[in-house]
Structure formats: structure tokens, C-alpha cells
matplotlib code that plots the C-alpha trace (Angstrom):
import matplotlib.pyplot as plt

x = [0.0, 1.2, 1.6, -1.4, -3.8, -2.2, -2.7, -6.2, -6.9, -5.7, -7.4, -11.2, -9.8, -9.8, -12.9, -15.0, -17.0, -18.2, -18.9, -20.9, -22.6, -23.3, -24.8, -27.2, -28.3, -29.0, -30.9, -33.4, -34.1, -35.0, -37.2, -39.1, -39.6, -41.0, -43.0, -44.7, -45.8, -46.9, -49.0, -50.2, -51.0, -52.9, -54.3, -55.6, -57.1, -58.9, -60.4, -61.7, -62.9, -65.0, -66.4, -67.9, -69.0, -70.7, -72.4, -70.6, -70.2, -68.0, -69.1, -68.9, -72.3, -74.2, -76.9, -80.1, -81.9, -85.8, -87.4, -91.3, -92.5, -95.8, -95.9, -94.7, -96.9, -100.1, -98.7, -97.9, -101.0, -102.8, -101.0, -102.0, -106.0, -106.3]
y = [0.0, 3.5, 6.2, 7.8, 4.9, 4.1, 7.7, 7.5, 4.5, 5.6, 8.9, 6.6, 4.4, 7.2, 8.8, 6.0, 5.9, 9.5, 8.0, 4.8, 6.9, 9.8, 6.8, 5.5, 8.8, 9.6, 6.0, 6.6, 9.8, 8.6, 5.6, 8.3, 10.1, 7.2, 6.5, 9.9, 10.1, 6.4, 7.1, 10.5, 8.8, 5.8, 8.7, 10.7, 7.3, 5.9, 9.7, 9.4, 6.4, 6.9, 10.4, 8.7, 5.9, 8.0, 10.3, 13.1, 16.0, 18.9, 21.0, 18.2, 17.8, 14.4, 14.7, 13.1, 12.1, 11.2, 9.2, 9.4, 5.8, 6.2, 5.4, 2.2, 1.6, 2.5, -0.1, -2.6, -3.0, -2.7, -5.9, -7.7, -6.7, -8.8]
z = [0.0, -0.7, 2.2, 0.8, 1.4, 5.0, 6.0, 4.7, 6.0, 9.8, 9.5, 8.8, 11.7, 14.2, 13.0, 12.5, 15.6, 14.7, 11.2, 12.4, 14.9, 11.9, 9.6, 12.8, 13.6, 9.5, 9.4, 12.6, 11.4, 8.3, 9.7, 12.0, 8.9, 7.0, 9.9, 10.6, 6.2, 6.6, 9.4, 7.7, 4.3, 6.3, 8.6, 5.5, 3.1, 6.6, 7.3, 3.4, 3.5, 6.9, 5.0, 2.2, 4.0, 6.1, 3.6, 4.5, 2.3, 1.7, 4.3, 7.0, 7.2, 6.1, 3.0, 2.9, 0.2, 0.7, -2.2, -3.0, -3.7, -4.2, -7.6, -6.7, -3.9, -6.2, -8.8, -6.2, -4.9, -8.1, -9.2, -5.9, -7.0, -9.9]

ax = plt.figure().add_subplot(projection="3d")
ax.plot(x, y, z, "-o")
ax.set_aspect("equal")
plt.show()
């Protein structure tokens, strides 16, 4: 090896606790940041999906619909008559 590489070399031995400890600090914080978007994304389809379940509109509030049947009705029992 030249004296380049063994000077390199000793320079990454003596700093490589602050390096390994630089490369787990890097990894959690990305895992925590993974976490918090997964749990925002998850967070964000579940709220959706309760809204429309629910009925609810834009406004927050839920819509009704009411549906007159007695057309139906009428031609219901006209059929039972006969």
C-alpha cells in the first residue's frame, strides 16, 4: 500500500466511531420520517374512507336524500287486485 492509502486509512480508523454513529443517527431519522408520512398517508385514506362511508359532504355535514315511492306503492297493490 502507498503512504497515501495508509494515512487514509488511519485517518477513517480514528474517526470511525463518529462516522458509524453519523450513519445511525442519518438511518433513525429517516425511519421516524417514513413512519410519521406512513401514518399521515394511512391517517388521511382511513379519514376518506370513513367520510364517504358516512355520507358526509364537503361541508362536514351528512346529505339526505328522501325518495317518494308512491308510484310504486299504487302499482304494487294494483297488481295484488287482480
Amino acid at each position: 500500500m502507498s503512504q497515501a492509502k495508509v494515512d487514509r486509512y488511519k485517518k477513517e480508523k480514528a474517526n470511525r466511531k463518529r462516522t458509524m454513529q453519523k450513519e445511525k443517527i442519518e438511518r433513525y431519522t429517516y425511519g421516524i420520517i417514513g413512519a410519521v408520512v406512513a401514518v399521515a398517508v394511512i391517517s388521511w385514506a382511513g379519514y376518506s374512507f370513513y367520510s364517504r362511508a358516512n355520507g358526509a359532504d364537503a361541508s362536514g355535514e351528512n346529505s339526505s336524500v328522501e325518495i317518494n315511492t308512491d308510484a310504486i306503492d299504487d302499482y304494487l297493490s294494483g297488481l295484488g287486485g287482480e
